[in-house]
C-alpha positions as CSV (number, residue, x, y, z in Angstrom):
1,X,-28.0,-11.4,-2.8
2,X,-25.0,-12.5,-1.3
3,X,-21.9,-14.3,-3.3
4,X,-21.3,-17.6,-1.9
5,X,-17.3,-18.8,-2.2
6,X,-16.6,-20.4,-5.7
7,X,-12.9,-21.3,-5.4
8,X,-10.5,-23.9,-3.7
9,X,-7.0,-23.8,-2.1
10,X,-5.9,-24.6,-5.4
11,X,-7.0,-22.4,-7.4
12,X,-5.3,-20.0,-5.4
13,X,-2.1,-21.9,-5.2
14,X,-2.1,-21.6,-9.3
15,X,-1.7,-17.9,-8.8
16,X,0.7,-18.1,-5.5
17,X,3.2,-19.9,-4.4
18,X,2.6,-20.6,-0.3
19,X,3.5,-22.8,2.4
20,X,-0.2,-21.8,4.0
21,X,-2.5,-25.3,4.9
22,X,-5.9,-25.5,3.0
23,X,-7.6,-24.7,5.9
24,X,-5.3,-21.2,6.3
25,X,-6.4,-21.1,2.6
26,X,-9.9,-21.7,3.3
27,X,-9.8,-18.9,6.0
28,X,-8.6,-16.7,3.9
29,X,-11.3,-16.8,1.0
30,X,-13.8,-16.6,3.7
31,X,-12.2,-13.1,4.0
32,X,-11.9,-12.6,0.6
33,X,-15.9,-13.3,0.4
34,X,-16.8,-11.2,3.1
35,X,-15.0,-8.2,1.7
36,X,-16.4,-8.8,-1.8
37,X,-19.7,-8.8,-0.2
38,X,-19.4,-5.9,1.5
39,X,-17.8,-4.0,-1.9
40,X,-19.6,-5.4,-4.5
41,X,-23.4,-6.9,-2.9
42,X,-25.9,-6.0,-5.2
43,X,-23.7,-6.0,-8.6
44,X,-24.2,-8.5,-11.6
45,X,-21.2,-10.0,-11.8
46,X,-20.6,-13.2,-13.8
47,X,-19.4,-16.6,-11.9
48,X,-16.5,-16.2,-13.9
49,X,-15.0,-13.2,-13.1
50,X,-16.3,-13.6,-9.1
51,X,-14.4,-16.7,-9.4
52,X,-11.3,-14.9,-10.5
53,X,-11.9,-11.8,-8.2
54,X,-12.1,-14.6,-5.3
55,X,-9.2,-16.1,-6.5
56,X,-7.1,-13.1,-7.1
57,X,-8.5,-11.8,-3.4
58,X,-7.2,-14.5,-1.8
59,X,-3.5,-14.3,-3.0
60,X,-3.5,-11.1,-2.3
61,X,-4.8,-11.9,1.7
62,X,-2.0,-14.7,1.7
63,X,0.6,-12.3,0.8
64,X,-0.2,-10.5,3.5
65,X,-0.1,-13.3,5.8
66,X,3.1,-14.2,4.4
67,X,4.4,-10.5,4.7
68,X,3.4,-10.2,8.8
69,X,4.7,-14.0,9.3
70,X,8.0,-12.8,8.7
71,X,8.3,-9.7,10.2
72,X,8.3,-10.5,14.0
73,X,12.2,-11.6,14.4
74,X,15.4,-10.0,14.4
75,X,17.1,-13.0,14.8
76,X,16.9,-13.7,11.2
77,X,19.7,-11.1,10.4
78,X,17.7,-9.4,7.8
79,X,18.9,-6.1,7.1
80,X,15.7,-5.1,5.4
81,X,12.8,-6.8,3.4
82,X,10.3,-5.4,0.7
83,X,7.0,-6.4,-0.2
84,X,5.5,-4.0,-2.6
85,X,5.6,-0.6,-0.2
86,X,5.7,-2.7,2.7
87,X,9.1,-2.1,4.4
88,X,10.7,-3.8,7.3
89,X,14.0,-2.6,8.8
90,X,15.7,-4.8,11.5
91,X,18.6,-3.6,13.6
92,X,21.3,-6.2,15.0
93,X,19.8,-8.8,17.4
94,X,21.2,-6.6,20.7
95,X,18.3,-4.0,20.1
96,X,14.7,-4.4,19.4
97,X,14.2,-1.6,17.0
98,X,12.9,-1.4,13.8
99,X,10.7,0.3,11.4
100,X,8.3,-0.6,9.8
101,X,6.5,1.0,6.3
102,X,2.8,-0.7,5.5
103,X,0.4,-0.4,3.0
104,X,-0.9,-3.6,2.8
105,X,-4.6,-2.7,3.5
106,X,-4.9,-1.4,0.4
107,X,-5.4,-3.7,-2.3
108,X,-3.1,-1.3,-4.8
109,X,-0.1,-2.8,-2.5
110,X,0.2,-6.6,-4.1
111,X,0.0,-7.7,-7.8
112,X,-2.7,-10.0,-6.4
113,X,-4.8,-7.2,-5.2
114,X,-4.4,-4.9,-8.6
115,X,-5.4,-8.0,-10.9
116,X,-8.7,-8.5,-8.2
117,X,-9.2,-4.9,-9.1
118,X,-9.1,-5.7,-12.8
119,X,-11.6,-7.7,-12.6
120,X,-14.1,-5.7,-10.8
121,X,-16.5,-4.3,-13.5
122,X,-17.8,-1.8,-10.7
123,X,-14.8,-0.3,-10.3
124,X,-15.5,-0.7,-6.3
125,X,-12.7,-2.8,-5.2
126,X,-9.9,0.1,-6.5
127,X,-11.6,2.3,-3.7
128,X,-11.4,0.3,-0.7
129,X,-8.0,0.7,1.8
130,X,-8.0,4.8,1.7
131,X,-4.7,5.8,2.6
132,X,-2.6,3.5,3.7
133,X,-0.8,3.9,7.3
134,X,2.2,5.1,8.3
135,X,4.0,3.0,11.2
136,X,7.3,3.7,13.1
137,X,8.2,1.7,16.4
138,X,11.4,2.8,18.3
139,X,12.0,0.9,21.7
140,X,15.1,0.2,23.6
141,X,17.1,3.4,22.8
């Protein structure tokens, strides 16, 4: 049997602060469901704690999106940003080079994703992601 989505925008907003519409929200714990389903189909797991590991899911997808939103300009003059091992380095704005560091398809890579884990009787969730990747882009050198 499949898990149907038990949570609202704001329920996640309680757990993250984010400048993401309802319907981005929405979007995301559609994600959040589909992965769950895909993980954990065929467990017995309360309402409550699929509610939370929605919940807790979803943060963790809209601190991705947050993450990616902000890493496509050097315009900004950011030096460098840090998102649990995501790492973004920006040069000045007269080259397009940077590097960039991810992990953020693992769910070990937000405090969002390791509280989803917690709740995850099954243990299931802590195993998806593998290792995460390793991305360096140089261009106009």
């Amino acid at each position: 049997m499949a898990f149907k989505v038990m949570i609202l925008p704001a329920y996640v907003r309680e757990v993250i602060n984010t400048s993401l519409t309802d319907d981005e929200i929405d979007g995301l714990i559609s994600a959040s469901v589909a992965m769950i389903n895909t993980a954990l189909v065929g467990c017995a797991i309360s309402n409550e704690t699929m509610a939370e590991i929605q919940r807790w899911l979803a943060a963790h997808f809209v601190a991705i999106k947050g993450s990616m939103s902000s890493v496509g300009s050097t315009a900004s003059g950011v030096i460098e940003e840090k998102l649990g091992d995501a790492r973004v380095k920006y040069s000045d704005a007269s080259k397009t080079s940077y590097t960039t560091t991810t992990s953020m398809s693992n769910l070990k890579s937000t405090m969002w994703g390791q509280t989803a884990i917690s709740f995850d009787p099954t243990g299931r969730l802590a195993s998806l992601g593998g290792k995460p990747p390793t991305i360096v882009s140089l261009t106009d050198y």
